[in-house]
N, C-alpha and C positions, 0 to 999 in steps of 0.2 A: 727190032731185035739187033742186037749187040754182033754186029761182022766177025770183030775182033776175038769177040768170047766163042763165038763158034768155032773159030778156026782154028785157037789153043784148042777148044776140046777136041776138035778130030784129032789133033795133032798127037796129045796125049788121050787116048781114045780107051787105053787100059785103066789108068788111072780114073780115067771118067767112070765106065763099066763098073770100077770097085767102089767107087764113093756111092753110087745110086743103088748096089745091092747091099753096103753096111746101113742105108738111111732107110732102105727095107725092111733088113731085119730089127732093127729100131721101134720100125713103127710098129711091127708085129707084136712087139716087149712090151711098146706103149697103149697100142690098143687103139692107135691111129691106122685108119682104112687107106689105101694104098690106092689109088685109083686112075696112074697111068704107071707101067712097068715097062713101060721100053723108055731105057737109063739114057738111049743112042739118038733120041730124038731131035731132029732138025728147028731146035727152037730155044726158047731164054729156058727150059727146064732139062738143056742137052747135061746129062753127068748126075741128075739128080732124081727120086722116087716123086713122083708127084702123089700128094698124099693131102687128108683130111687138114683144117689144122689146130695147132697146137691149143688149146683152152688153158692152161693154167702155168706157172714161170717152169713148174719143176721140170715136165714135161719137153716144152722149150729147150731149157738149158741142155738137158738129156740128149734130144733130137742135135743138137750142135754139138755137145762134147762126145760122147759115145763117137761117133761115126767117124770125127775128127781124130779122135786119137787114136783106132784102130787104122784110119790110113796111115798116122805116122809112123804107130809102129812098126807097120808093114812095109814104105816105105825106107825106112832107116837099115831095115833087115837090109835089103836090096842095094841101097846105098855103102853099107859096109862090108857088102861083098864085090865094093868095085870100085869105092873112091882108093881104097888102102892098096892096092894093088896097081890101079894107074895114074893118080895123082899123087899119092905120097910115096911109091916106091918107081915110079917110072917104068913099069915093066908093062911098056907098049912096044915090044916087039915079038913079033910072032914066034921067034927063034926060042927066043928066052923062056916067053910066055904062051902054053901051047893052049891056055885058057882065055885066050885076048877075046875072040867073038861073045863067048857068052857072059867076060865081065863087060864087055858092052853093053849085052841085050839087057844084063842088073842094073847098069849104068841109066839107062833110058826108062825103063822098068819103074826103079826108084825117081827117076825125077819126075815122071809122070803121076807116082801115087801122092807123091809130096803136095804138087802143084794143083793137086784136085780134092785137099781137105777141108776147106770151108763150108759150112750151111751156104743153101743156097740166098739168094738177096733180098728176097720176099718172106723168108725162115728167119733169116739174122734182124729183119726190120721188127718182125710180131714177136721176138725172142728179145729184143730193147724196149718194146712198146710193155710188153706182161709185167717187164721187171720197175719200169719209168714212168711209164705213162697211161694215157687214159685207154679207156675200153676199144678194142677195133670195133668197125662198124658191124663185122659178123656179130660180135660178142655182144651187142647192141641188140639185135633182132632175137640171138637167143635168149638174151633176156625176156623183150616183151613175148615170148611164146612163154615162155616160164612164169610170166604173170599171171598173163593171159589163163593158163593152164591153172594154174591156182585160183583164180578168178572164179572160172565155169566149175571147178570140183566143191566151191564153199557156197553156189550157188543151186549145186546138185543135190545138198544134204537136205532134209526135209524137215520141217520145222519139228519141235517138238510137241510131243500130245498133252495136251493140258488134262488132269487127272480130274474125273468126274465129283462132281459136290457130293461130300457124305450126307446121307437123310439124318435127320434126325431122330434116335431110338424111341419108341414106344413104351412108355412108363410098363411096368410091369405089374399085372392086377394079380389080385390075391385070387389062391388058388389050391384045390384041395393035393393032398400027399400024391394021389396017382399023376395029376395033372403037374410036381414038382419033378417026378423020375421021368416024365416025356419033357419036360423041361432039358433036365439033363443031359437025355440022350440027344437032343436038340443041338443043344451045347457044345457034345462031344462031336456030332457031326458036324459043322460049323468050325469047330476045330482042326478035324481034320480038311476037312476042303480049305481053310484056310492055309493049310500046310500047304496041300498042294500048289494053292495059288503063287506060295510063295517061292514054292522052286521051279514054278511057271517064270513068274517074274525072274529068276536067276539065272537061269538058262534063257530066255530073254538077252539079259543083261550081257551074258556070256556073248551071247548072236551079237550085239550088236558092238562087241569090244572086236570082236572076230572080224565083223566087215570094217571097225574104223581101219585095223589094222593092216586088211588088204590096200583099203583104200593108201594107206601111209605109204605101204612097198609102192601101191601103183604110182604114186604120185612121182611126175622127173625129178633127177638128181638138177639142182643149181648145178650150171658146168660154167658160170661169172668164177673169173682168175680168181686165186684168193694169193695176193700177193705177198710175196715175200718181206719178211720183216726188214727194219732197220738192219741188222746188223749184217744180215745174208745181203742184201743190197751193197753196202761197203766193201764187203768181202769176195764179193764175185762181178764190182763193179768193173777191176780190169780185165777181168776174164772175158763179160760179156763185151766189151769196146774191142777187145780183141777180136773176136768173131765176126761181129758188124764190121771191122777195119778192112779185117781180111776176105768177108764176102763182096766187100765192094770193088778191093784190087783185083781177087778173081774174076768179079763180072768183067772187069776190064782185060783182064787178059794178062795182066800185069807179072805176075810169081812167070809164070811158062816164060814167058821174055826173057827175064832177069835169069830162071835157072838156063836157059838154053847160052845167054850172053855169057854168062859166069862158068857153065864148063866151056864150050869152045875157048873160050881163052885161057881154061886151066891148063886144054889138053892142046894149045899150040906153044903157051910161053912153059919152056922146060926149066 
């Protein structure tokens, strides 16, 4: 575990807190299972929802910009209620400014949501791998369970029944008037049983369109990425190198540094 990256996150500890509950409600939207909630935790997943993961780029991309861009916003709120007041108007003095503590608390507030909006490093790698590259190894084993599962259900269906040989009809011998109306009525029954049989066999038919069909719903969804096209790819190629840039400077701790260096020196050189 990353020393460094722990100890920007305690540092900025709100900011953490808020990035792992918007990567929460996220997964909620997305229908990704959430499966550690404490955001605060002493490890490489301090600041973030530990969560199912991503199967397909939309997803991905979603889990990275959603979350990201609600910290900014929130951030920037916080930021403009306190860069414009002690950086651009110098009104750091208590006399003047009887709001100096709490444009502070906005002050830190804001640098801390800023410095905790990237996916996290394991998020940003499978969010460039869905869009780039080949299948993760998870995406791998759901596959062959998806095979697999198709495999045993084409295996399950029962062959079909071969329909019995027709006999061959019995010439028909000559026969007197009464012996041609039992004929008939022969005839007619014969006709009707034959109806019958035949919306046996339809309902039948019916039954057995009824189970393909359960069968169809039963069967798993393919959850294999279905990647995005050429054009989405180009289009959102800076955006995703963004993410991955920026999860990797956060691992390191890098943004907190920079914003901590960058005001102390705002707010000593007047």
């Amino acid at each position: 575990m990353n020393t460094l990256y722990l100890l920007t996150k305690i540092i900025t500890w709100p900011g953490a807190f808020l990035k792992g509950f918007w990567e929460h409600v996220v997964c909620r939207g997305l229908g990704l299972e959430v499966t550690d909630r404490h955001y605060l935790s002493a490890n490489e997943a301090c600041g973030h929802a530990v969560h199912t993961p991503a199967m397909t780029p939309k997803k991905a991309f979603l889990l990275s910009f959603l979350p990201w861009l609600a910290q900014r916003i929130t951030g920037w709120i916080f930021l403009g209620a306190s860069v414009v007041p002690l950086l651009l108007f110098n009104l750091r003095d208590r006399e003047i400014n009887p709001l100096l503590m709490p444009e502070y608390i906005a002050l830190y507030l804001g640098l801390s949501v800023i410095c905790n909006s990237f996916p996290r490093w394991e998020d940003a790698r499978r969010h460039w791998r869905l869009f780039y590259g080949g299948p993760t190894p998870e995406e791998e084993q759901v596959m062959l369970e998806y095979s697999e599962a198709l495999l045993a259900a084409a295996e399950a269906e029962p062959p079909p029944e071969e329909a019995p040989e027709s006999e061959p009809e019995p010439e028909p011998e000559p026969a007197t008037e009464a012996a041609d109306e039992d004929d008939e009525d022969d005839e007619e029954d014969d006709d009707e049983e034959d109806d019958e049989d035949d919306e046996d066999d339809e309902d039948d038919e019916d039954d057995e369109d009824d189970e393909d069909d359960e069968d169809d719903e039963d069967a798993p969804e393919l959850p294999y990425p279905v990647f995005a096209d050429r054009a989405a790819k180009i289009l959102l190629a800076p955006c995703n190198a963004y993410f991955l840039a920026g999860a990797w400077l956060e691992r390191l701790g890098i943004p907190a540094i920079l914003a901590a260096v960058i005001t102390i020196a705002a707010l000593i050189l007047r």
